[in-house]
C-alpha positions in Angstrom: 40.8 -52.6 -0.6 40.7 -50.4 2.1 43.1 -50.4 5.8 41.8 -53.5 7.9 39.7 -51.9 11.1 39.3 -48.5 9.7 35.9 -48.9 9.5 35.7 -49.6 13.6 38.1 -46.5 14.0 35.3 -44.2 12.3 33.0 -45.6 14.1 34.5 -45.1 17.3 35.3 -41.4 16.2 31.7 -40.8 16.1 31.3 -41.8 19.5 33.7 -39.9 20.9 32.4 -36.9 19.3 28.7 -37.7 20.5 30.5 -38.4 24.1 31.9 -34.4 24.3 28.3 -33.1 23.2 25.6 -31.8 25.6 22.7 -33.7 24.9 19.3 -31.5 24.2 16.0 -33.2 25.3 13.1 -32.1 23.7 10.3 -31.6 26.6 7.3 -32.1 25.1 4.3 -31.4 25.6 5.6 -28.1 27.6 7.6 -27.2 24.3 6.2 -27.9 21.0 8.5 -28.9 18.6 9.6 -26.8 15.7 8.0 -29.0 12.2 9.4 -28.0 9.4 6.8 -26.4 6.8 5.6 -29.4 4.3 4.9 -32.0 7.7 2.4 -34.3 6.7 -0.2 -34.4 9.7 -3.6 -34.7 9.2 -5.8 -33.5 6.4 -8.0 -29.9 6.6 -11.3 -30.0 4.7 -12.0 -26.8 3.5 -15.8 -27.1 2.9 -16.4 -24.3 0.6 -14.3 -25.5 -1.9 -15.5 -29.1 -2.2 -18.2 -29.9 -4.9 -18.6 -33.7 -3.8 -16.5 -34.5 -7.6 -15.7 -38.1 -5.6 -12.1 -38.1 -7.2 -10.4 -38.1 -3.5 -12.4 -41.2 -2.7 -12.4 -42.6 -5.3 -8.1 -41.9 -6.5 -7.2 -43.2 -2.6 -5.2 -46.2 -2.6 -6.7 -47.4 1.3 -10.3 -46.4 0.7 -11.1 -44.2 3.8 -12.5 -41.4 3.0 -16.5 -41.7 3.3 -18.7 -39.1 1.2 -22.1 -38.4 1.8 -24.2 -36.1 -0.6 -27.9 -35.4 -1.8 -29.0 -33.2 -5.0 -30.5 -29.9 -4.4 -32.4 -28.2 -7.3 -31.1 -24.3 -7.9 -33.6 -21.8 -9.2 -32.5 -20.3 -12.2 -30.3 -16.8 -12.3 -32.7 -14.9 -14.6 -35.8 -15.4 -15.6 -37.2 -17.7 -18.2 -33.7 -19.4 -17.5 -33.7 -23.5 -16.6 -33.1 -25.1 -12.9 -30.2 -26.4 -12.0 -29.2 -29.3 -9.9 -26.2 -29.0 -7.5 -24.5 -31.6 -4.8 -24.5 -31.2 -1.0 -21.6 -32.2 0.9 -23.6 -34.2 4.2 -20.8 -36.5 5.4 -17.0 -36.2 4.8 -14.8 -38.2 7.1 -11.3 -39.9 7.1 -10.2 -42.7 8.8 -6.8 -42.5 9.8 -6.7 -45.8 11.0 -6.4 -46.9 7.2 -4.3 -43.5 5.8 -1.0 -44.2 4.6 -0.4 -40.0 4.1 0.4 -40.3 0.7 -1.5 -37.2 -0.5 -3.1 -38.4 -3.3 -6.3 -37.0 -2.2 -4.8 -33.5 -1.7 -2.9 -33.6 -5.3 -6.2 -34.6 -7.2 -8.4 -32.4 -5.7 -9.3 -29.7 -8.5 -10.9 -27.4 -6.4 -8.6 -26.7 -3.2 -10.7 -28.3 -0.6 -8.1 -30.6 1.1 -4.9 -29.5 2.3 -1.7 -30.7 4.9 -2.0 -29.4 8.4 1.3 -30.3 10.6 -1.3 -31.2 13.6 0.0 -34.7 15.3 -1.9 -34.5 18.4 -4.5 -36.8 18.0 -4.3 -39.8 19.2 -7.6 -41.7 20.8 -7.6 -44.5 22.6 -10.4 -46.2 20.7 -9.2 -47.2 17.2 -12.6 -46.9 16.0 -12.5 -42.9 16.7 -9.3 -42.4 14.8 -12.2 -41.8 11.8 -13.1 -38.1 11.9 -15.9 -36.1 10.7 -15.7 -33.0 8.9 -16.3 -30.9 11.6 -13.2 -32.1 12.7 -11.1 -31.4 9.7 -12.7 -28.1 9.5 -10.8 -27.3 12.8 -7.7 -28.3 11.4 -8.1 -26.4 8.0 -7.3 -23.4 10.5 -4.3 -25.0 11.5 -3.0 -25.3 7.6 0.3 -22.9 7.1 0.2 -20.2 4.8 1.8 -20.8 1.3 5.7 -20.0 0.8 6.4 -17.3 -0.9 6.8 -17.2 -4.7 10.1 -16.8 -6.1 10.7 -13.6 -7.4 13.1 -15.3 -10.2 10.2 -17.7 -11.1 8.2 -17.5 -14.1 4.6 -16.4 -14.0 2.1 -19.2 -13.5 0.0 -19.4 -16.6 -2.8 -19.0 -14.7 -2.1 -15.6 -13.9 -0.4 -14.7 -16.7 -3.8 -16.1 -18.7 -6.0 -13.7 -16.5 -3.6 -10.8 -17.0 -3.0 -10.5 -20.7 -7.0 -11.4 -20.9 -7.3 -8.0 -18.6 -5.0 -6.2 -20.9 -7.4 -7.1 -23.7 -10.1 -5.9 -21.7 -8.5 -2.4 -20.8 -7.4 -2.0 -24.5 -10.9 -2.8 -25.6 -12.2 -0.4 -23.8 -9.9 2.3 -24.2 -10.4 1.5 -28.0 -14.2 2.3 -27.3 -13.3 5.6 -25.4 -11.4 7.0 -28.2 -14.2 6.4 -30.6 -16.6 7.7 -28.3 -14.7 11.0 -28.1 -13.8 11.3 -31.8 -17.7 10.9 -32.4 -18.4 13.8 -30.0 -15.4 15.6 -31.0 -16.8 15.6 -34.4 -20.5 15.9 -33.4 -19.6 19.3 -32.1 -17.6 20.3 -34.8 -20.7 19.6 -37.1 -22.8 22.0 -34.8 -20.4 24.3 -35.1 -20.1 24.5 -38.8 -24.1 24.4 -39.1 -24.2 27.3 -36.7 -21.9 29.2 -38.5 -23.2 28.5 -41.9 -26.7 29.6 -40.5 -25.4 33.0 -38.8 -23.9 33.6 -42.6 -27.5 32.7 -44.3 -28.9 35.2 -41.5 -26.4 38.1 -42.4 -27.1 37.6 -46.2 -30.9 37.6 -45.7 -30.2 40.7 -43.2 -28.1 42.1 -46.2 -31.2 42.2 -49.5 -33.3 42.8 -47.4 -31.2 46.5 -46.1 -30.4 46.4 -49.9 -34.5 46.5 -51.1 -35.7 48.5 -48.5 -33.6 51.2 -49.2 -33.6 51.0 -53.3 -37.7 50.4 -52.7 -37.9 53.3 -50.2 -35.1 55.3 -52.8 -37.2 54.8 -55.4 -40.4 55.7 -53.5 -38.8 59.2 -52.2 -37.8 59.9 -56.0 -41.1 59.6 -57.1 
């Protein structure tokens, strides 16, 4: 059981410290405050990214995100290859009347097309134009911080440990392939060379009898 009133006399230690301090007032909006990196703002819609999967709308607990889309067919890459049918994006919008900021929109997106921006200015007057359009959230993608930095003590994602031992494999294919290109022509030339030399040898040898005959044939002729 603790000393009876020491409970008031921390209390009124804390005061007195506060008393002695200067106070610092923040003077916004002439001085923006300093947010710390993972602020939970408003969400950035980066448009390239989204395939119109509908797993934001549909995984968010308060319903507001609205998605608009229509089919487009895509010619085929090559020909004699089949069409293809692909979604476009024609409406995304988020009510922030209704968003809690929970970020389950942002975690099940499998394509990076939502992210945090600290933004906080942007209030309306009109509760009803709290719910903005994607032009809007394509502003504030640009106001999205960059990543942190890895740490250099971390392991490799797997992602990019995946791509680099598949590039490895790749290199060592091909320098596999080099080497048995050049022991081909390494022994392509070595062939011609032989042949050639083996020829040169026939030549001598025919050059040879035929010294040999003229000369008994002409021998014999002058003896006569």
């Amino acid at each position: 059981m603790g000393i009876p009133g020491s409970g008031l006399a921390k209390g009124l230690a804390v005061t007195l410290r506060t008393m002695t301090r200067k106070s610092h007032t923040a003077r916004y909006p002439d001085a923006q405050p300093e947010l710390p990196p993972r602020t939970r703002g408003v969400i950035g819609l980066f448009e390239e990214n989204c395939t119109v999967c509908m797993l934001c709308a549909r995984e968010c607990p308060d319903w507001c995100i609205y998605i608009d889309s229509h089919k487009e067919t895509v010619p085929p890459a090559a020909p004699g290859g089949r069409e293809r049918s692909r979604n476009v994006l024609d409406r995304f919008a988020i009510d922030f009347a209704l968003c809690m900021y929970c970020g389950i929109c942002i975690e099940v997106c499998p394509f990076d097309a939502l992210f945090w921006s600290p933004e906080f200015e942007y209030a309306e007057e009109d509760i009803r134009d709290l719910t903005h359009e994607r032009d809007k959230l394509r502003e504030w993608m640009w106001t999205v911080p960059a990543p942190p930095a890895l740490d250099p003590r971390a392991e490799e994602p797997k992602e990019i440990a995946a791509a680099r031992k598949a590039a490895d494999k790749l290199a060592a294919a091909e320098a596999a392939r080099a080497a048995e290109a050049a022991q081909a022509e390494a022994a392509q030339a070595e062939a011609e060379r032989g042949s050639g030399g083996t020829d040169r040898t026939d030549r001598t040898d025919r050059t040879d009898r035929n010294g040999n005959g003229n000369g008994t044939e002409n021998g014999n002729g002058a003896a006569s």
